[in-house]
Residue, then its C-alpha position, 0 to 999 in steps of 0.5 A: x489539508x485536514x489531519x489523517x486519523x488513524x481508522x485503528x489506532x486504539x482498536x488493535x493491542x501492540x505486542x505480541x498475541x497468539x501463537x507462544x514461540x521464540x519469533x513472532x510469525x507475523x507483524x501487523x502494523x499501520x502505515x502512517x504518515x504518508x499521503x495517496x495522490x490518484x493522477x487520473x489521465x486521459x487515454x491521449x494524454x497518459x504517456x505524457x503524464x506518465x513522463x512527467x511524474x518520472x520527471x518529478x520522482x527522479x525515475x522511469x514510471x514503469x507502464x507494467x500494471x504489475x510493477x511499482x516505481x519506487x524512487x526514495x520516498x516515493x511510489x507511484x503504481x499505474x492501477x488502471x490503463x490511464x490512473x497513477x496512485x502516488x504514495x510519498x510522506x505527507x509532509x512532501x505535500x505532493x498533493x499540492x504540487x502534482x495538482x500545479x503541474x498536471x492541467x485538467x485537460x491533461x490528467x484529474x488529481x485527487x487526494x486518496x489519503x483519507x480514503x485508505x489504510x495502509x497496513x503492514x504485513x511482514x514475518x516468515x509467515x506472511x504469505x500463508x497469511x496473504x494467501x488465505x485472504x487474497x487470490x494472489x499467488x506471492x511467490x518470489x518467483x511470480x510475484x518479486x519486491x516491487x509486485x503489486x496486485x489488487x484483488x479482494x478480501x471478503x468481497x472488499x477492492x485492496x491493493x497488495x504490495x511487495x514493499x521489500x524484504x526485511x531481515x529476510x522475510x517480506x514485507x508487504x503493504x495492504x492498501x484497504x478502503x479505510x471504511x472496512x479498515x477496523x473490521x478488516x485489521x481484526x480479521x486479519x489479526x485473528x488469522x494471525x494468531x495461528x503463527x503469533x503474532x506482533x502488533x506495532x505501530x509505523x510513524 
């Protein structure tokens, strides 16, 4: 499979920006390294394909359109009432292996990888930040580690994430159509400067 290249590596400063103070309110960083598997099923055959990904990450594959299934490192979310995104290192070519063990007469597997960014959004200020770009309410209460949603931002489809809490504050993950990638992370990046913030890079 041809190389993923980042949509923003170059484009966006590391280090901090904005806002002066002791701790950065916000960290912004690029997911990288992972590849995005959509297992489309039929309305006959989702359950059945539902249980053979829980089979093949080691865990139930929750049926909630709220609630990612993590399992080591994988995630599997049900974004649609028979569609699965499979999220896991790209070195586990899980591509591959889901193409071999889902028939075409049970579920279509197509690789996303090169289709979206990953961004990473995390600090004691996240959530300001997320609630003025998306129409999602990230309170723990409603919205716990694990919660995904997606929604729009400019008028652009993402899918949010509560990946987990990192020393602890959130952390969440923002999957963006990579064509809006670069606009998208600048936006973001100037929004932020209002808390500071830090830019860095995962691998």
């Amino acid at each position: 499979m041809a190389e993923v290249v980042s949509a923003i590596a170059g484009h966006i400063a590391s280090g901090r920006h904005g806002a002066p103070g002791p701790v950065a309110g916000i960290r912004l960083g690029e997911v990288t390294g992972r590849d995005l598997i959509q297992v489309g099923a039929w309305r006959e055959t989702v359950e059945a394909v539902r249980l053979k990904l829980g089979v093949e990450m080691g865990a139930d594959v929750a049926a909630s359109p709220r609630m990612a299934t993590v399992q080591r490192d994988m995630t599997v979310f049900l974004v649609a009432p028979e569609k699965f995104w499979v999220s896991a290192p790209r070195a586990r070519a899980i591509g591959k292996r889901l193409g071999g063990l889902f028939p075409a007469v049970e579920a279509v597997v197509t690789e996303l990888g090169h289709s979206r960014t990953v961004l990473s959004i995390s600090g004691q200020r996240c959530r300001d930040l997320i609630a003025r770009l998306m129409a999602i309410d990230t309170h723990r209460s409603v919205f716990p580690p694990g919660s995904f949603a997606s929604s729009g931002i400019h008028g652009v489809g993402c899918l949010l994430h509560y990946a987990a809490d990192i020393d602890g504050a959130p952390e969440f993950d923002l999957y963006v159509p990579r064509s809006f990638a670069l606009s998208m992370t600048e936006a973001i990046a100037v929004l932020a400067e209002q808390w500071g913030y830090e830019a860095f890079r995962i691998r």
